[in-house]
LUMRO-96861 format. One record per residue: residue number from 0; z, x, y of N, C-alpha, C in turn. Coordinates in steps of 0.02 Angstrom, whole numbers. Layout:
% residues N
    n     n.w     n.u     n.v    ca.w    ca.u    ca.v     c.w     c.u     c.v
  NUM       Z       X       Y       Z       X       Y       Z       X       Y
...
//
This chain:
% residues 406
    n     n.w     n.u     n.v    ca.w    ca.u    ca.v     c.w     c.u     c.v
    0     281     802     580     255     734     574     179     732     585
    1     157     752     636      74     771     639      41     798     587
    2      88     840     564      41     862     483      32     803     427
    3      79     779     415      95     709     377      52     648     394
    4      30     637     490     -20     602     507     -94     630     492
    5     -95     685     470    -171     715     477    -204     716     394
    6    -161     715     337    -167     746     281    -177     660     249
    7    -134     619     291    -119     549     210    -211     541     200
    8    -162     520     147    -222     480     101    -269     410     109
    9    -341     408      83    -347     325     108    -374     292      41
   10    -274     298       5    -305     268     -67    -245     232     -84
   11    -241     190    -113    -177     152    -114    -155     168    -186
   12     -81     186    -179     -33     218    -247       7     178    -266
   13     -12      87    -262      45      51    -261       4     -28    -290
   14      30     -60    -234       9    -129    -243     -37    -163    -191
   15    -105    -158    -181    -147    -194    -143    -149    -117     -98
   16    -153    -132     -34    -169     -52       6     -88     -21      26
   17     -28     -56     -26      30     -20       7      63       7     -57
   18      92      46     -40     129      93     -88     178      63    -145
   19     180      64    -186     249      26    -245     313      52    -228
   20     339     104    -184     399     118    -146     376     173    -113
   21     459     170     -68     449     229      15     496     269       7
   22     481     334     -15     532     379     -31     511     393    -119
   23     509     470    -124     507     461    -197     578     442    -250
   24     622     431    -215     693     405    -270     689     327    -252
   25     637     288    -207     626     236    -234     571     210    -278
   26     525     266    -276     450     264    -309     487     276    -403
   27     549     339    -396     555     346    -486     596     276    -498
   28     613     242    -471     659     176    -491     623     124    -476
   29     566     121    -487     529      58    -484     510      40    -404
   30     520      70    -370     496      44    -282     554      10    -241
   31     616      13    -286     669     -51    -266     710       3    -201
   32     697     -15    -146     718       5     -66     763     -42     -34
   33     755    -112     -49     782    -168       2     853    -141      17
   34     889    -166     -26     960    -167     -41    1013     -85     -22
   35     975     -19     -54    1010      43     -42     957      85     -23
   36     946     105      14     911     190      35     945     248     -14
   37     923     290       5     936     357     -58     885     418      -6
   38     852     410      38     804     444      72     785     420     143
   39     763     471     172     752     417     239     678     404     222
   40     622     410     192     575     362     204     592     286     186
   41     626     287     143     633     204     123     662     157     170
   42     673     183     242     675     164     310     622     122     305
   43     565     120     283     518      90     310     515      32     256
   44     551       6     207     563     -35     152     620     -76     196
   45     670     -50     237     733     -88     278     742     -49     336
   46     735     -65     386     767     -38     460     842      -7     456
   47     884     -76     416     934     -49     426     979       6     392
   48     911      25     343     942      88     270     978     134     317
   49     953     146     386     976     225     401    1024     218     422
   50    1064     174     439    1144     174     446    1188     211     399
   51    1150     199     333    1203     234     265    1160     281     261
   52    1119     335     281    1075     382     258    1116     450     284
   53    1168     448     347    1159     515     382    1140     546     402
   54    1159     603     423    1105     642     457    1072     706     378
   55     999     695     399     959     712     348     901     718     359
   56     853     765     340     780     758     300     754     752     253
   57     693     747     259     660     737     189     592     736     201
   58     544     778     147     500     803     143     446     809      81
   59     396     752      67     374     775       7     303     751       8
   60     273     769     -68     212     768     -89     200     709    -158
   61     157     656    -154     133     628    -219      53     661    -216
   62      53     678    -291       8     681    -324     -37     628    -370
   63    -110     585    -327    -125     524    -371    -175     542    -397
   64    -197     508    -466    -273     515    -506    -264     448    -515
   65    -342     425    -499    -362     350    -485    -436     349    -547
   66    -424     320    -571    -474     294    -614    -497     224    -607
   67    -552     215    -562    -592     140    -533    -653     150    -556
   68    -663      89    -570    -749      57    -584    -753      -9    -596
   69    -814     -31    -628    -856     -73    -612    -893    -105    -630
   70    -927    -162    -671    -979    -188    -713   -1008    -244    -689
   71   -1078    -245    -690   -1129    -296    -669   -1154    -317    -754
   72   -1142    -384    -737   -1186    -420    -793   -1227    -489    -784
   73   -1276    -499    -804   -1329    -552    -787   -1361    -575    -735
   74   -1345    -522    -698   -1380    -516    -641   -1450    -513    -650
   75   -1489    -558    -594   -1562    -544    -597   -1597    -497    -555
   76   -1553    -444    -533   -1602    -380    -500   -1587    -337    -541
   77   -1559    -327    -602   -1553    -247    -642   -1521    -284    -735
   78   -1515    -250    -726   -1471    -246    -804   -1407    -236    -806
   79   -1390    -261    -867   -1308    -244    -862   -1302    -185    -876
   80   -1257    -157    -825   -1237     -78    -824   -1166     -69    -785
   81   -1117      -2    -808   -1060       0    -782   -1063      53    -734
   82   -1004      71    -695   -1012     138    -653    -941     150    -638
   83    -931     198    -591    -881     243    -584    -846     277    -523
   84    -816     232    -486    -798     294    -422    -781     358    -430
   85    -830     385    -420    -812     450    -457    -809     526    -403
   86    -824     494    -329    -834     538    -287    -784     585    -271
   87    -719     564    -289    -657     573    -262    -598     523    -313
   88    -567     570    -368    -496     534    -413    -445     543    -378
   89    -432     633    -359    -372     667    -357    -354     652    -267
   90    -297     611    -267    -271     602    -176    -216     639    -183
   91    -183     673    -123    -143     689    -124     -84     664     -58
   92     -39     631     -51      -4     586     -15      66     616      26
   93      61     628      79     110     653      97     171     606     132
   94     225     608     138     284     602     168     339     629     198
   95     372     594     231     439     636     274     476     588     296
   96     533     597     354     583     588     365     639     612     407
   97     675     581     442     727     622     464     785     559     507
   98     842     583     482     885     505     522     928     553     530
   99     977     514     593    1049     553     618    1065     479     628
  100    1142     502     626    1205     449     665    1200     445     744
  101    1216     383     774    1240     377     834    1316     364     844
  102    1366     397     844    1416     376     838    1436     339     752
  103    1503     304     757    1518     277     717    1497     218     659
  104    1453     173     720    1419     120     710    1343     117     697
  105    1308     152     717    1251     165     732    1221     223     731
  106    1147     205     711    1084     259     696    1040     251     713
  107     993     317     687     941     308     718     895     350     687
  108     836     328     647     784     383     612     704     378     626
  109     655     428     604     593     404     617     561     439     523
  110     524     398     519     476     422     450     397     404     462
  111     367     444     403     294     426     407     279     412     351
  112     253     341     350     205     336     281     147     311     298
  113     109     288     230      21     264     235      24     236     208
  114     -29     183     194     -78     110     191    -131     136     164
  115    -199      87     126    -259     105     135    -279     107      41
  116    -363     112      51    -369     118     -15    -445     166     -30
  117    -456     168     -45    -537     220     -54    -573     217    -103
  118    -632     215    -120    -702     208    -172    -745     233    -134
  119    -781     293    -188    -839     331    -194    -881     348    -237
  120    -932     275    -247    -972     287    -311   -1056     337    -288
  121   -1027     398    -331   -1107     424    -348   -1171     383    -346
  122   -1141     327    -406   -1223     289    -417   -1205     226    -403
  123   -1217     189    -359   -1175     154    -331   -1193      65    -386
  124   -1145      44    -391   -1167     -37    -404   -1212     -83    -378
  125   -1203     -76    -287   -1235    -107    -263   -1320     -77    -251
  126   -1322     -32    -265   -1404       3    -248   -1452     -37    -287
  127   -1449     -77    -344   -1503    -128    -359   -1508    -172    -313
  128   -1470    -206    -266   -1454    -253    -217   -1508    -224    -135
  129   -1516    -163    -155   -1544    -127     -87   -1498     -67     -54
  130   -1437     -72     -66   -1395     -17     -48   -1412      58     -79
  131   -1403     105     -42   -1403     149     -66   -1363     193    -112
  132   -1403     242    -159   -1372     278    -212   -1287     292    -204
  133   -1285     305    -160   -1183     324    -140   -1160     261     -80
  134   -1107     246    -135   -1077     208     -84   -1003     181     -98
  135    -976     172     -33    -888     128     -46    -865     137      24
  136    -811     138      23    -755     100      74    -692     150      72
  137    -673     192     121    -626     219     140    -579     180     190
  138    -527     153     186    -481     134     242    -420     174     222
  139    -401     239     302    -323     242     286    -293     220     357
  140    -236     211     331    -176     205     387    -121     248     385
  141    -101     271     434     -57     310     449      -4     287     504
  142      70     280     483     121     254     503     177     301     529
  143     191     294     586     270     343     602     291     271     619
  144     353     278     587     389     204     613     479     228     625
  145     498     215     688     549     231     712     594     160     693
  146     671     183     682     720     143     654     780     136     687
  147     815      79     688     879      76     721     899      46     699
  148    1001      62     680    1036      15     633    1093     -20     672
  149    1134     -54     666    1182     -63     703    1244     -92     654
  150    1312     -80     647    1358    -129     604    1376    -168     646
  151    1366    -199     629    1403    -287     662    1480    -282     648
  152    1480    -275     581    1562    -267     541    1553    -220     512
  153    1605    -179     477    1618    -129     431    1584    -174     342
  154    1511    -132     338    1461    -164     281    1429    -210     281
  155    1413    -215     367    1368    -272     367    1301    -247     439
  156    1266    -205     401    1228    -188     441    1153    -217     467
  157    1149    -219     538    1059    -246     548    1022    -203     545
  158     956    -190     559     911    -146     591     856    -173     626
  159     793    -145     674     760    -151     688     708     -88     686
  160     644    -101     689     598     -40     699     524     -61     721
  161     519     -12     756     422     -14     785     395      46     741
  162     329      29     718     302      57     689     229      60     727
  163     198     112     741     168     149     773      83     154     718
  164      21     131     725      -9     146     665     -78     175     677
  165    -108     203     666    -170     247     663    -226     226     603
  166    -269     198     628    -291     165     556    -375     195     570
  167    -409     215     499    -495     254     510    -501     203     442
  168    -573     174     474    -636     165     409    -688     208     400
  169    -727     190     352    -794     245     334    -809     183     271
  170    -875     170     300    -898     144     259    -978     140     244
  171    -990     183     190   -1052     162     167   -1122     140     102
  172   -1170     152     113   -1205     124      58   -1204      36      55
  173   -1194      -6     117   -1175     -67     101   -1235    -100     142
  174   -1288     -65     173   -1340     -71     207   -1370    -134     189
  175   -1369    -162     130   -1406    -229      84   -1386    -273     139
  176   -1333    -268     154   -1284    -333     173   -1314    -337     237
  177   -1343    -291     279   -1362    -322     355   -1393    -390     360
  178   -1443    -422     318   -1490    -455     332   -1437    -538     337
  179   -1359    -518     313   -1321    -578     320   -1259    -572     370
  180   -1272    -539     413   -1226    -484     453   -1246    -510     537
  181   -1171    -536     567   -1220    -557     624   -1236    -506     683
  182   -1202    -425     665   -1231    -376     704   -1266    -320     649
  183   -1308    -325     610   -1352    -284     560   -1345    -234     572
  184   -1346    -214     613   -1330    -106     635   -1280     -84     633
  185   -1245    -146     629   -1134    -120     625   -1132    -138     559
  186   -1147    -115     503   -1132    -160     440   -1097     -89     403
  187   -1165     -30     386   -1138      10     353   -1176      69     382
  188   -1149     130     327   -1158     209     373   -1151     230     443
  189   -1101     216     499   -1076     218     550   -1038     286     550
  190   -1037     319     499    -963     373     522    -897     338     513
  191    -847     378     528    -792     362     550    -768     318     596
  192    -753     255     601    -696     254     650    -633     244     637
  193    -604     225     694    -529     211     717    -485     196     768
  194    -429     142     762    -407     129     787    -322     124     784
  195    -287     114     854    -224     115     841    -202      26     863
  196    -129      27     851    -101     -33     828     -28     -25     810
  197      18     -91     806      86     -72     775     106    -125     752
  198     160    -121     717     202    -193     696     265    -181     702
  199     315    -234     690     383    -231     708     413    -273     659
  200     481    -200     630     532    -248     577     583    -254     614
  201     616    -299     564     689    -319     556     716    -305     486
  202     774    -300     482     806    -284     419     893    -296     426
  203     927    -311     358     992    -320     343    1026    -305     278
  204    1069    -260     284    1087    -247     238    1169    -249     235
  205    1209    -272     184    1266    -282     176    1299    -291     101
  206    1358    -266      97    1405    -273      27    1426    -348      37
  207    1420    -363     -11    1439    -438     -49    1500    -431     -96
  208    1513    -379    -133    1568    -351    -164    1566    -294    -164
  209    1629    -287    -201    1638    -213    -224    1607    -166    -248
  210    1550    -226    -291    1511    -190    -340    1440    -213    -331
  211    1428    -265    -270    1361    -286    -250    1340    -269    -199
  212    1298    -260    -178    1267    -249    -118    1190    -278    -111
  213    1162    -309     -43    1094    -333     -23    1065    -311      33
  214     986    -356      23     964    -344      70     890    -384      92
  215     886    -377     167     837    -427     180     803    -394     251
  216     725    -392     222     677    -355     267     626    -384     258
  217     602    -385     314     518    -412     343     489    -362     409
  218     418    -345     410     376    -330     435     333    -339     455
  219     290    -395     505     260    -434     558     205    -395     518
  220     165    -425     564      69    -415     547      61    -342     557
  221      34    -304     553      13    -246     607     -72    -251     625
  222     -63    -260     683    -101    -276     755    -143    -213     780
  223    -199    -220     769    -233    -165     777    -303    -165     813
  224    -323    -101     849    -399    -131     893    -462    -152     835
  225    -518    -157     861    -550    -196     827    -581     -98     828
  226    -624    -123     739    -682     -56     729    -767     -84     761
  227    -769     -71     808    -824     -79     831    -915     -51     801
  228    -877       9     769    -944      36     732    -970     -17     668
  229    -917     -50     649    -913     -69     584    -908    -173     606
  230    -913    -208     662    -919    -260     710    -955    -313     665
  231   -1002    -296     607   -1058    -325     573   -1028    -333     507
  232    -989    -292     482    -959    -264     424    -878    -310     432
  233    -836    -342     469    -776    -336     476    -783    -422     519
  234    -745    -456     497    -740    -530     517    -712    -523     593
  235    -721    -575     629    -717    -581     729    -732    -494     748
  236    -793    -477     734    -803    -429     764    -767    -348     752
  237    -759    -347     699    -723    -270     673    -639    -268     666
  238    -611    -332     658    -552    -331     639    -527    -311     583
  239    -468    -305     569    -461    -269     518    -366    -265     516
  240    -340    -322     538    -259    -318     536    -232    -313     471
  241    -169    -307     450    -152    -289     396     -89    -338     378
  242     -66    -374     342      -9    -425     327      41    -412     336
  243      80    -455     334     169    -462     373     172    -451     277
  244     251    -431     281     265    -411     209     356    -469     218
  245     364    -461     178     444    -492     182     474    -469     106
  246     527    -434     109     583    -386      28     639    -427      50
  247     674    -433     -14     745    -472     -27     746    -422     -81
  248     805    -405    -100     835    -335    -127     908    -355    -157
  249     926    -347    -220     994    -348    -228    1015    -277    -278
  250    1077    -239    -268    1103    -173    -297    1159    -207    -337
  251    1175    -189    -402    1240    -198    -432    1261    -114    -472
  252    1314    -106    -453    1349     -35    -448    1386     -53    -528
  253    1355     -52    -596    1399     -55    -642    1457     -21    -660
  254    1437      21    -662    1492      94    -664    1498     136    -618
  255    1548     180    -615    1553     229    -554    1460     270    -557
  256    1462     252    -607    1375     313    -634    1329     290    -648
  257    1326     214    -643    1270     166    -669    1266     111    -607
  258    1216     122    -588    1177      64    -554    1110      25    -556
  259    1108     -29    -563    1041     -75    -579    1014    -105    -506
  260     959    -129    -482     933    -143    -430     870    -173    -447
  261     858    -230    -387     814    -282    -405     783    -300    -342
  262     718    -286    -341     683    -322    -278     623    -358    -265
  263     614    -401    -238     557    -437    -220     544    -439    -156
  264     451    -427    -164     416    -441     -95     362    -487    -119
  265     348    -511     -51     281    -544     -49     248    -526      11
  266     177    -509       9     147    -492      61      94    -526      74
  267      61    -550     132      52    -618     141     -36    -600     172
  268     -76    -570     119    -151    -545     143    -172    -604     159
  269    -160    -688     142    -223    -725     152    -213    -755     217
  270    -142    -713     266    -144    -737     337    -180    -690     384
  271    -221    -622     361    -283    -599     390    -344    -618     380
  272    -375    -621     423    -453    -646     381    -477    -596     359
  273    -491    -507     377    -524    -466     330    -488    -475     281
  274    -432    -474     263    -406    -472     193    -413    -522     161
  275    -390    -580     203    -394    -665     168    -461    -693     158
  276    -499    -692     203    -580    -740     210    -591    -732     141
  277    -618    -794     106    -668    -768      58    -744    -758      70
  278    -771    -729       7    -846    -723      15    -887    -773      24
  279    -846    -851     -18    -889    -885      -8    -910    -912      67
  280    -880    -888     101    -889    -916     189    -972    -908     205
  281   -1001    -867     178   -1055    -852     203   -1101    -887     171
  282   -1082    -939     108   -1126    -994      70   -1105   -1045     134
  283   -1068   -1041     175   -1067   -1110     223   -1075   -1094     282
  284   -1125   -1012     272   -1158   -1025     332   -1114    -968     400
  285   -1065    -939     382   -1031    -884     419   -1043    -819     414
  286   -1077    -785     451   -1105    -699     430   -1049    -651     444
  287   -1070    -601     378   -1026    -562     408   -1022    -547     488
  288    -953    -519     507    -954    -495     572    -912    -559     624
  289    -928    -622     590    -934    -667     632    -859    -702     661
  290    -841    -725     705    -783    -773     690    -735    -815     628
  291    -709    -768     604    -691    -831     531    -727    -816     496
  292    -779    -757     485    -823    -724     435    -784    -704     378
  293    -821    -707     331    -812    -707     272    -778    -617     254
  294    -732    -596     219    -658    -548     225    -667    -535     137
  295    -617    -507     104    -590    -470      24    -571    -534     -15
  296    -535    -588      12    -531    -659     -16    -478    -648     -42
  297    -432    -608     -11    -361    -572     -69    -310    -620     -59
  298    -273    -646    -125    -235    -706    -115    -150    -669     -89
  299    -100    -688     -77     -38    -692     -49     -16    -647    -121
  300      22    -604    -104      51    -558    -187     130    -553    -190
  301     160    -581    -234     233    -581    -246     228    -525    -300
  302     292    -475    -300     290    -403    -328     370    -426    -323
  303     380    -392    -411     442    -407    -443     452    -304    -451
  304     508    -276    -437     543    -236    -453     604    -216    -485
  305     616    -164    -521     667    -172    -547     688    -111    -585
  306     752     -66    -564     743       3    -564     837       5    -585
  307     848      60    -593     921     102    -622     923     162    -614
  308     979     180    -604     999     247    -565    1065     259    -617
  309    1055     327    -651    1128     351    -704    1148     424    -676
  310    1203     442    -640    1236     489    -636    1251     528    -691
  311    1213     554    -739    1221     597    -783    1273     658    -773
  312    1278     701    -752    1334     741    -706    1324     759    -639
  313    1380     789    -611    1390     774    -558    1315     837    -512
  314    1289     807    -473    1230     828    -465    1174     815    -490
  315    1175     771    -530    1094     764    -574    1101     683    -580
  316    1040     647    -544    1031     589    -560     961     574    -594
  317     945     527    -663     907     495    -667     902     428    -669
  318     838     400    -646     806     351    -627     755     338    -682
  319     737     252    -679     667     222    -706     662     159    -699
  320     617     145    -681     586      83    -650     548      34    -686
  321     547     -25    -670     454     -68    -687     444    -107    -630
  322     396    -121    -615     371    -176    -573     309    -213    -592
  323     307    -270    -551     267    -318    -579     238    -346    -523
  324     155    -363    -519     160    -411    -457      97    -466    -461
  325      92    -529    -456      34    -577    -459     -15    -532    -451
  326     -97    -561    -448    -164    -558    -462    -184    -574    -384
  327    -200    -503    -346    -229    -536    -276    -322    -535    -266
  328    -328    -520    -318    -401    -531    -326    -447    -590    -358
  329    -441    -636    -343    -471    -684    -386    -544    -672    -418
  330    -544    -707    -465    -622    -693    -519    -672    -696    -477
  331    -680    -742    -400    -747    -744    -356    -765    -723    -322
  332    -696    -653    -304    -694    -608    -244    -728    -542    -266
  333    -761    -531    -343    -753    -484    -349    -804    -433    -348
  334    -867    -462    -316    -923    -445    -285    -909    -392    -231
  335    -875    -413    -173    -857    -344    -132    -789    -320    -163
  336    -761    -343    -206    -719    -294    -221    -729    -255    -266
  337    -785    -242    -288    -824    -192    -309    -813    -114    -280
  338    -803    -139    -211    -796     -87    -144    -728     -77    -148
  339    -665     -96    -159    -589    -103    -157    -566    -125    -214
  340    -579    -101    -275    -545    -144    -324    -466    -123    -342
  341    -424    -145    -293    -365    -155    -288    -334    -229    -345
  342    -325    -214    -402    -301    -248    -442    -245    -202    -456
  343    -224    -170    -476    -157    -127    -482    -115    -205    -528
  344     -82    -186    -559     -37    -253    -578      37    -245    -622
  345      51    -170    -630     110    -155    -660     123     -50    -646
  346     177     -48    -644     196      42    -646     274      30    -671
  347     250      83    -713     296     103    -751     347     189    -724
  348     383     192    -711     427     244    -674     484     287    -682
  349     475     321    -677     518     392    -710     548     445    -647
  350     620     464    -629     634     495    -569     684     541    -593
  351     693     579    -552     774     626    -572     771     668    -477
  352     821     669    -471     859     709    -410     906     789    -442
  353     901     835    -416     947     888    -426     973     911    -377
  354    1022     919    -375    1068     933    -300    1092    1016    -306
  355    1052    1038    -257    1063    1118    -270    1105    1140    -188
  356    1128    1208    -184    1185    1239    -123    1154    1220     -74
  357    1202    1208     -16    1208    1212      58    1182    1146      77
  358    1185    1089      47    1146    1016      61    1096    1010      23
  359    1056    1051      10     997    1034      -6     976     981     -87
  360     921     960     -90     903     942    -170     826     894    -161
  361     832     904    -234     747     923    -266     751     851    -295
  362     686     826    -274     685     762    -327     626     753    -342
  363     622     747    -406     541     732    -431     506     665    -456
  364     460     625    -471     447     557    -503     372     566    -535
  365     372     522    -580     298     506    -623     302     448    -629
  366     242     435    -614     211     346    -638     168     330    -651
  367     145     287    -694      90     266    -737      72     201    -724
  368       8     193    -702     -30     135    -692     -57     104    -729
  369     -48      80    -797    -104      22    -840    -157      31    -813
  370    -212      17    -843    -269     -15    -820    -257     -71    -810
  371    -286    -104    -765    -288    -192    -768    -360    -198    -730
  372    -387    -251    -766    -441    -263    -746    -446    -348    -720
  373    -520    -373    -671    -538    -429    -655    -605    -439    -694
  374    -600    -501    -700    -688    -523    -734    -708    -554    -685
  375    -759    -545    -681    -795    -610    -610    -791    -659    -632
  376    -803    -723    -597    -808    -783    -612    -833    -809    -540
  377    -913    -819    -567    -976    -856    -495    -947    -803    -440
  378    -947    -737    -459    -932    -684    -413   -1000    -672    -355
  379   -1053    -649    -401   -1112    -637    -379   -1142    -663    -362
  380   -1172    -687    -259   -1208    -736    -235   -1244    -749    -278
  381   -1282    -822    -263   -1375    -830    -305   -1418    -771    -263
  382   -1413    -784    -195   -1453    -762    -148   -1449    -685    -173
  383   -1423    -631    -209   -1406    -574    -246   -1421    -587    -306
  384   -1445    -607    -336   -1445    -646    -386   -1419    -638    -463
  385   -1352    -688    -435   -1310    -732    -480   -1258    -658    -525
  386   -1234    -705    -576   -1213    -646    -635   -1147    -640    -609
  387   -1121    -606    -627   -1039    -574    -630   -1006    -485    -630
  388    -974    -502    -586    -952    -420    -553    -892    -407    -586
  389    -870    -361    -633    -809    -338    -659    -778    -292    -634
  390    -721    -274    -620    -682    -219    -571    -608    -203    -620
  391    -589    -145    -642    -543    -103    -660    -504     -63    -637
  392    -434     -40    -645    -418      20    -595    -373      44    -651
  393    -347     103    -642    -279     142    -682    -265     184    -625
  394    -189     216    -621    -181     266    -609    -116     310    -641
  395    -109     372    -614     -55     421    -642     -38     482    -575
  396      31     454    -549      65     482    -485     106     514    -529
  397     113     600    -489     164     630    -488     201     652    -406
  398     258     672    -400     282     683    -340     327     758    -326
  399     336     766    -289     405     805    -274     415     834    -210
  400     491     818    -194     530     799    -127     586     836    -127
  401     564     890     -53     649     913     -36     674     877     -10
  402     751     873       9     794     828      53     834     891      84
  403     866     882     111     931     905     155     993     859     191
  404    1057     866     166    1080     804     201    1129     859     234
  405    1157     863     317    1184     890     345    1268     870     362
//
């Protein structure tokens, strides 16, 4: 698990800074976790998955290429010109796992996943502004989150879990911004920091029929110390919490060999202020850094899933997914999200499992990110002067995951 905390990534392979699923046999079926586990990371999608998981591991690798950038137009300090995070495409994302039974009724597992998102432009956007030639925004998080299930009745299971979190920024080239910053020396180029923090789920999962099954999970804020290097840069003084999420999940078992699955989340960024504040706070007079300072302006995101699982023969499953999720970037935010352009807005998903001797099996996934892009709209202060900030993203995840079930 320490290796898994030391290696993640601080780039987001999903939707906003969280992943499109937990576990790669929920990542090849579209992200859909609520309702059935298939792995123990997707523990962290429902508390109460690990009741039906067994005793097991699991162990794997995504492979992401991120394609982000960027366009200034009519701006009055430069010309219209585009650019490129180009410092860093290739992330590489690790995961794990491991659940046992307590008896008849009850379990008990721990997994690790990550949060977070990353930009590193060579020539930076903002350097007409005063910033310097290189610049962006690294945030990762790193999660071990421990699980507990309980049956109430035979198919009607709860869960609970604490999740444990480790969270580093790095942020620089954003130096322009001190002069609106109410601690100017905490704004940008600080190094590293970091801090720890946790949040706490609940989860439920239960058969409805023969051939249905659900589920219902939420995950509180996660609560974290403040980045002090960064105090100027980060609203009430270097905060930086991360949103309560809430999944509703339903499974229908068509055939002994065919199953369809459907899930929705919404994750609720505009109840943080770094995530929620908008930019315009600082036209009324709030500096960065400050109390209620101005944050990413990222609106509340509902994410539609929707995935299938075919028992082809006995040992070989494939999977494929889509998901879908609202616009958390609005057209006026998109000035610092220049720095985070987390628009992500659809993946398309491809999985298969092979079940090879003594427990073991191999599961692999690919997914494809659209491009989707934002246009500004009155993005770019006057006081910067004026014009419109454009922001793009694509990506293309591959994975692959041992398991062991004992």
């Amino acid at each position: 698990m320490a290796l898994l905390l030391a290696h993640a990534g601080p780039v987001s392979a999903g939707y906003g800074v969280f992943a499109h699923g937990y576990g790669l046999k929920s990542e090849g079926a579209g992200g859909v976790a609520v309702a059935r586990a298939e792995d123990t990371p997707a523990m962290a999608a429902n508390s109460a998955a690990v009741l039906s998981l067994g005793r097991r591991f699991d162990l794997g690798l995504d492979w992401l290429y991120v394609e982000a950038g960027s366009a200034i137009g009519g701006n009055a300090f430069g010309a219209n010109d585009a650019y490129r995070s180009d410092g860093q495409a290739h992330f590489f994302i690790p995961q794990g796992g491991w659940s046992t039974p307590l008896g008849d009724r009850a379990a008990i597992g721990v997994t690790v996943f990550g949060a977070g998102f990353g930009t590193d432009y060579k020539r930076s956007p903002y350097a007409r502004f005063g910033g310097s030639d290189r610049a962006g925004i690294k945030l990762m998080q790193s999660v071990v989150s421990t699980s507990m299930a309980y049956a109430v009745v035979p198919g009607q299971n709860v869960g609970v879990g604490l999740n444990l979190a480790y969270q580093e920024i790095n942020a620089k080239g954003l130096g322009f911004l001190a002069p609106v910053s109410q601690s100017p020396a905490q704004v940008s180029d600080q190094g590293s920091d970091s801090e720890f923090g946790y949040s706490l789920q609940i989860g439920w999962q239960g058969r409805l029929s023969e051939q249905l099954d659900s589920g219902i999970a939420w995950r509180s804020p996660t609560r974290l110390g403040k980045f002090r290097r960064y105090r100027g840069l980060l609203p009430n003084g270097g905060q930086l919490d991360l949103p309560a999420i809430l999944g509703l999940g339903l499974r229908y078992q068509a055939t002994p060999v065919l199953s369809f699955s459907v899930d929705f989340s919404r994750v609720e960024f505009s109840g943080q202020d770094a995530t929620g504040n908008p930019a315009s706070r600082l036209a009324q007079g709030r500096l960065l850094g400050s109390d209620g300072g101005p944050g990413f302006g990222w609106r509340d995101q509902d994410i539609y899933k929707f995935g299938f699982a075919w028992d082809v023969r006995p040992g070989l499953r494939l999977r494929a997914g889509y998901s879908r999720s609202s616009e958390i970037m609005p057209p006026s935010e998109t000035f610092f999200g220049m720095a985070a352009p987390l628009v992500m807005k659809e993946h398309y998903t491809l999985g298969t499992t092979q079940s090879l001797a003594g427990g073991w099996e191999i599961t692999g996934v690919s997914a494809f990110v659209p491009r989707s892009r934002v246009a500004g709209s009155g993005s770019i202060p006057a006081a910067f002067g004026g014009g419109e900030a454009d922001i793009h993203v694509q990506q293309i995840i591959t994975g692959l995951s041992l398991g062991k079930r004992f």
